[in-house]
C-alpha positions in Angstrom: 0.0 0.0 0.0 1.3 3.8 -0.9 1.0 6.3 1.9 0.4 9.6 1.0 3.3 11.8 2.2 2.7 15.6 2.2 5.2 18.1 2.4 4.2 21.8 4.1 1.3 23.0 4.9 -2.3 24.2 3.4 -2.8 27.8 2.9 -5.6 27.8 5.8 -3.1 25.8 7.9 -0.7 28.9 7.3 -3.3 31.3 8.1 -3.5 29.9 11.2 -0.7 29.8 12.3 0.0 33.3 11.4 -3.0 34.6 13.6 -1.9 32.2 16.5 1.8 34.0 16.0 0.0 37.7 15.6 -1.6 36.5 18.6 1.1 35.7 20.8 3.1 38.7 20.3 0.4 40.8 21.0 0.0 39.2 24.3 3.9 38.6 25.1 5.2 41.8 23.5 4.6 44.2 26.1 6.0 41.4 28.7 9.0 41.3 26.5 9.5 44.8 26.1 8.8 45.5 30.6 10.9 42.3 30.9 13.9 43.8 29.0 13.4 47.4 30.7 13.6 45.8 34.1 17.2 44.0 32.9 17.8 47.4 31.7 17.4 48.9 34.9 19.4 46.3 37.2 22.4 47.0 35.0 21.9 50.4 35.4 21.8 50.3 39.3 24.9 47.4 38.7 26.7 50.5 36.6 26.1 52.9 40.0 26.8 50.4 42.0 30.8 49.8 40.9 30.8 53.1 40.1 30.4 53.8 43.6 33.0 51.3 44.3 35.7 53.1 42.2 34.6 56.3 44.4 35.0 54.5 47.8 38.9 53.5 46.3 39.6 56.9 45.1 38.8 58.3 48.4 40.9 55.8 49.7 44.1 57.0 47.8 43.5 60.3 47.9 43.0 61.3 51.5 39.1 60.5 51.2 38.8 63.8 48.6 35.8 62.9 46.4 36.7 62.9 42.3 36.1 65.6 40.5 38.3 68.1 38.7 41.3 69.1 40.3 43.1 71.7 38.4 42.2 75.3 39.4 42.6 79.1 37.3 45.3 81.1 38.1 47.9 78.2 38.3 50.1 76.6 35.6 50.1 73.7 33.5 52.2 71.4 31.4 50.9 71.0 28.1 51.9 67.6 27.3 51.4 67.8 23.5 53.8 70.5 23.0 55.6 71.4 26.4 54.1 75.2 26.7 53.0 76.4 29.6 48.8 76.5 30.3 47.1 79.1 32.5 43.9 78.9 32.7 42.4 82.1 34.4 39.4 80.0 35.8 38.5 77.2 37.2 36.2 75.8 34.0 38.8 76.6 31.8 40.9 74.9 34.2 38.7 71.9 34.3 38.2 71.7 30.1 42.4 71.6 29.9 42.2 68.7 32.5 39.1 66.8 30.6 41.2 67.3 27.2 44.1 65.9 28.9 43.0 62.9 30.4 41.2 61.8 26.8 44.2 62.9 25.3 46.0 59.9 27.6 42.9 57.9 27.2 42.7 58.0 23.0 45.8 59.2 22.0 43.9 61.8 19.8 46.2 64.7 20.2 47.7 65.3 16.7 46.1 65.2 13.4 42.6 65.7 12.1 40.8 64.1 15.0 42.9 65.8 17.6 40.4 66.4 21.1 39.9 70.1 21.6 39.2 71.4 25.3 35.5 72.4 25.3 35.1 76.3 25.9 32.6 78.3 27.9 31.9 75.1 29.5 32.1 73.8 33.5 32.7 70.6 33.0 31.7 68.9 36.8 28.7 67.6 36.1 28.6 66.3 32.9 32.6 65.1 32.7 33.4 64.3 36.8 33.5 60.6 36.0 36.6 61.2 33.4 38.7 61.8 36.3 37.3 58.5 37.9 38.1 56.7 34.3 41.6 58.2 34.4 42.3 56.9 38.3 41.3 53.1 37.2 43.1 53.0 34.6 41.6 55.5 31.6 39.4 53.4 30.1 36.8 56.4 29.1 34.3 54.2 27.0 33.9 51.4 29.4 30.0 50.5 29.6 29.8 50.9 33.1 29.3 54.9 32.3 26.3 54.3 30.1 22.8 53.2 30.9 22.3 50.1 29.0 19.0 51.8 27.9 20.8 54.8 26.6 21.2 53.5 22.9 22.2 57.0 21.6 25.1 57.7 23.7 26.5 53.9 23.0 26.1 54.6 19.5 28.1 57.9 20.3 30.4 55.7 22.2 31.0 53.4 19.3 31.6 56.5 16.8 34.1 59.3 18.4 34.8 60.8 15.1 30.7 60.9 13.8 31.3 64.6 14.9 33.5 65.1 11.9 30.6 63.8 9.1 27.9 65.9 7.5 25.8 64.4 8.4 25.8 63.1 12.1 23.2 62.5 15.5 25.9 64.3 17.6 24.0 67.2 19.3 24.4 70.3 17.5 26.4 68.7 15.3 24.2 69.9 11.8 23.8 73.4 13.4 21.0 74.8 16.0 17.7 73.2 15.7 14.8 75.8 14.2 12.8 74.8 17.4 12.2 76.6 20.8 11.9 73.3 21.8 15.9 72.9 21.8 17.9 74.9 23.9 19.4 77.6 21.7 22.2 78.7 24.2 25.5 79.6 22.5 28.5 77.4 22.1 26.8 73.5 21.7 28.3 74.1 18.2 31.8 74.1 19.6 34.0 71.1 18.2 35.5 70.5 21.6 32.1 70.6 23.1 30.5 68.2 20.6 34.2 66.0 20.7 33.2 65.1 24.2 29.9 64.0 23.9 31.3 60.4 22.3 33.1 60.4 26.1 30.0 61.8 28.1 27.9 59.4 31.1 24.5 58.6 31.2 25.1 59.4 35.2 25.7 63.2 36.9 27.0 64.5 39.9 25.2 66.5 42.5 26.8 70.0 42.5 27.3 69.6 45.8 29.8 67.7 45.4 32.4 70.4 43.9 30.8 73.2 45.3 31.4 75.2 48.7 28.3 75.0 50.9 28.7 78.2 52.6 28.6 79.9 49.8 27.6 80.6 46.2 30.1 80.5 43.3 27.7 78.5 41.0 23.9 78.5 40.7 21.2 77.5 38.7 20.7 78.5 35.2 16.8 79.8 34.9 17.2 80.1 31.0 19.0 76.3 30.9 19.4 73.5 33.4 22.5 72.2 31.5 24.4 75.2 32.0 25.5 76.6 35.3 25.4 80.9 35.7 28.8 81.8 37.7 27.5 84.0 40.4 31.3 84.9 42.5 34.7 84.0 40.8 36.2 83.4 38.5 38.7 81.6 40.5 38.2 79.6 43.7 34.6 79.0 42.0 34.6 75.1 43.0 35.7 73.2 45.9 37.8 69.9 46.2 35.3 68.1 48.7 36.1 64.9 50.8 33.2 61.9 51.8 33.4 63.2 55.7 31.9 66.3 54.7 28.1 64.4 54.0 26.8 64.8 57.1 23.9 61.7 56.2 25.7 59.8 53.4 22.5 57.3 53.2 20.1 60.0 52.5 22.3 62.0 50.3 22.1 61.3 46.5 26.1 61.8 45.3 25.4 60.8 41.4 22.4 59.7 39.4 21.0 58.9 36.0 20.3 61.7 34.0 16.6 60.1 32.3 14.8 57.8 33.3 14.9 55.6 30.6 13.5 52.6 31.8 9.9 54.6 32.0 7.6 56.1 29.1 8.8 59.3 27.8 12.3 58.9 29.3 11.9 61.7 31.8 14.1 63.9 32.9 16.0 63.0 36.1 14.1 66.6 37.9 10.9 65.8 37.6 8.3 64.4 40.5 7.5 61.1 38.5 10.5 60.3 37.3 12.2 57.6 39.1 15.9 57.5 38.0 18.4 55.2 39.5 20.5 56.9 42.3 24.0 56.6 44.1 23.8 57.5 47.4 26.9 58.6 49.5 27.1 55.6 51.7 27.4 53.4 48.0 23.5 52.2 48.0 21.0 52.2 45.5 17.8 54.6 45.8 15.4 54.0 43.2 12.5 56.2 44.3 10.5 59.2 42.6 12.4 62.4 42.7 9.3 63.5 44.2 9.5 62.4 47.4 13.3 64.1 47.8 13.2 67.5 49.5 12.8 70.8 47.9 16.4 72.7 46.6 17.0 76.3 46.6 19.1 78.1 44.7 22.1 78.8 46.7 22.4 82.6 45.4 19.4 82.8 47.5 19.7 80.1 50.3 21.4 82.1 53.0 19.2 85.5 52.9 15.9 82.5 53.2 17.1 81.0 56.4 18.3 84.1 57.8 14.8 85.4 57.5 13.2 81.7 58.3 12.0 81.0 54.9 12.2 78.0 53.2 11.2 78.5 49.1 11.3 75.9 46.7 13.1 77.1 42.9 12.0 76.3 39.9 13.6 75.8 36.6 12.4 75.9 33.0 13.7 72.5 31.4 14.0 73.0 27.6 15.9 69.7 25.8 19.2 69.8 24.5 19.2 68.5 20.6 19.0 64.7 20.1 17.7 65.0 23.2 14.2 63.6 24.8 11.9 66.7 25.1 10.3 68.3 27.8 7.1 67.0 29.0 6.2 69.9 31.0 7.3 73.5 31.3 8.7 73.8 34.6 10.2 71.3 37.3 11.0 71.8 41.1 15.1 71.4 41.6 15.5 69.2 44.2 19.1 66.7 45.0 21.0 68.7 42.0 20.7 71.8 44.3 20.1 70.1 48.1 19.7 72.6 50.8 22.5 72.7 52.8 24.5 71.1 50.2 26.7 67.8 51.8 25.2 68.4 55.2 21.7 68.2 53.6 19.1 65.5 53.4 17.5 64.4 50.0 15.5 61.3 51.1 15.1 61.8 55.1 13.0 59.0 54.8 16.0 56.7 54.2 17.4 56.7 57.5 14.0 55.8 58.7 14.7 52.7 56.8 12.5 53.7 53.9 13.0 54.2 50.2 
């Protein structure tokens, strides 16, 4: 007897299975997608985490200071690419030599048509702190454990340092202002040291507080920008070389932190009350609640006259994007661990030593 033997299947057999398929991504799609945020975010914290580590040795070796930029205006400078004599007159132009320098070690990149340019009319603490972090464990400036793993654009940045040099390009600024007020027109983002450094930025900032005095204001808030600081005393002395036993709560103070919350809709800026970005406290733990529930900041131009008169106001700041950039989702935000009240003797999560989150 012949048996029939049938190869593939029937066109209603393959409509089938293509609606169960349909189906079962419709139903196991948005589990994928919240499954692979959540990895997303545990890497992140894993980032802060040794990043916190590398603080706790740098401390160690350098008489507990906290890292940060160390070379100040009004002193000199070897210039290691061609043996003259630097001298900055302040302490951000100080602190773009020193950047330029340590990628300079770091790439090699300080001849020719890619040669790294120091970034002008720029304070680099906030943004470029963790360079001098890279440099102390041994200068590798494009390790992932600077970038949030759900930060695709600044890994692609990562993975092309010289994109900045093509016409056409996804570095910020890098094709010219956007024709948008919804893009922060502030001059100098078109600098090619500024947009150099963004292939060796961090997804994760500093706290001012930890470069700046807390008894008094050299830097404050930016109302026009929050990515720019206005200098408000200087320009030298401006920032401060500050050490761990300063934080007065190291568990309730937030010491770096991601900069969006990309593991949530809309990728929110790290400022605003519903964002919940991952968070490096002081003591080296891990605070993953809403920026809400921190305490208010002030701007420190304004700080001292408050308590002296017993008040206590919150300051806002307009949040406009920077190009490439996730945009604003609202107008204004409330400032709260970038500018902490008190500055390393404040409190941004009192409820922490509580035992809370």
């Amino acid at each position: 007897m012949r048996i029939a033997v049938r190869n593939g299947f029937t066109a209603i057999e393959l409509a089938l299975l293509l609606v169960v398929g349909i189906s079962a991504s419709a139903v196991m799609g948005p589990a994928m997608s919240k499954m692979r945020s959540n990895m997303q975010g545990v890497s992140s914290e894993g980032n802060l985490h040794m990043i916190g580590q590398g603080a706790g040795m740098f401390g160690q070796d350098n008489n507990g200071k906290i890292f940060t930029f160390s070379w100040r205006g009004g002193n000199e400078y070897l210039n290691i690419r061609n043996g003259n004599i630097l001298s900055p007159v302040s302490d951000a132009e100080a602190s773009s030599y020193e950047a330029r320098e340590i990628l300079w070690n770091a790439t090699g990149r300080m001849n020719g048509v890619g040669r790294i340019f120091a970034p002008q009319a720029r304070l680099m603490h906030r943004r470029y702190s963790h360079l001098v972090l890279a440099d102390y464990l041994g200068g590798n400036v494009s390790d992932s454990m600077w970038v949030d793993p759900a930060d695709a654009q600044l890994q692609h940045w990562q993975a092309t340092p010289l994109e900045y040099r093509e016409d056409v390009n996804t570095i910020p600024y890098g094709m010219g202002y956007p024709k948008s007020d919804f893009y922060d027109q502030s001059p100098g983002w078109d600098n090619v040291g500024v947009r150099q450094f963004w292939s060796y930025g961090s997804s994760y900032h500093q706290v001012a507080s930890a470069w700046l005095f807390d008894d008094r204001a050299t830097y404050t808030p930016n109302y026009e920008t929050p990515h720019l600081y206005a200098q408000f005393s200087g320009p030298s002395g401006a920032v401060a070389q500050r050490y761990f036993s300063e934080v007065a709560f190291p568990s309730a103070k937030v010491f770096m932190h991601e900069e969006f919350d990309r593991e949530q809709k809309g990728s929110p800026w790290f400022m605003y009350d519903f964002a919940a970005p991952a968070k490096l406290m002081f003591d080296g733990s891990i605070n993953t609640a809403y920026t809400g529930d921190a305490t208010v900041g002030v701007n420190p131009a304004t700080e001292l006259h408050q308590k002296q008169n017993g008040e206590q106001d919150a300051y806002y700041q307009n949040y406009i994007a920077l190009d490439q950039f996730p945009l604003a989702l609202n107008d204004k935000i409330t400032l709260r661990y970038r500018w902490t009240s008190g500055g390393l003797k404040g409190l941004d999560y009192p409820q922490t030593l509580m035992g809370g989150r």
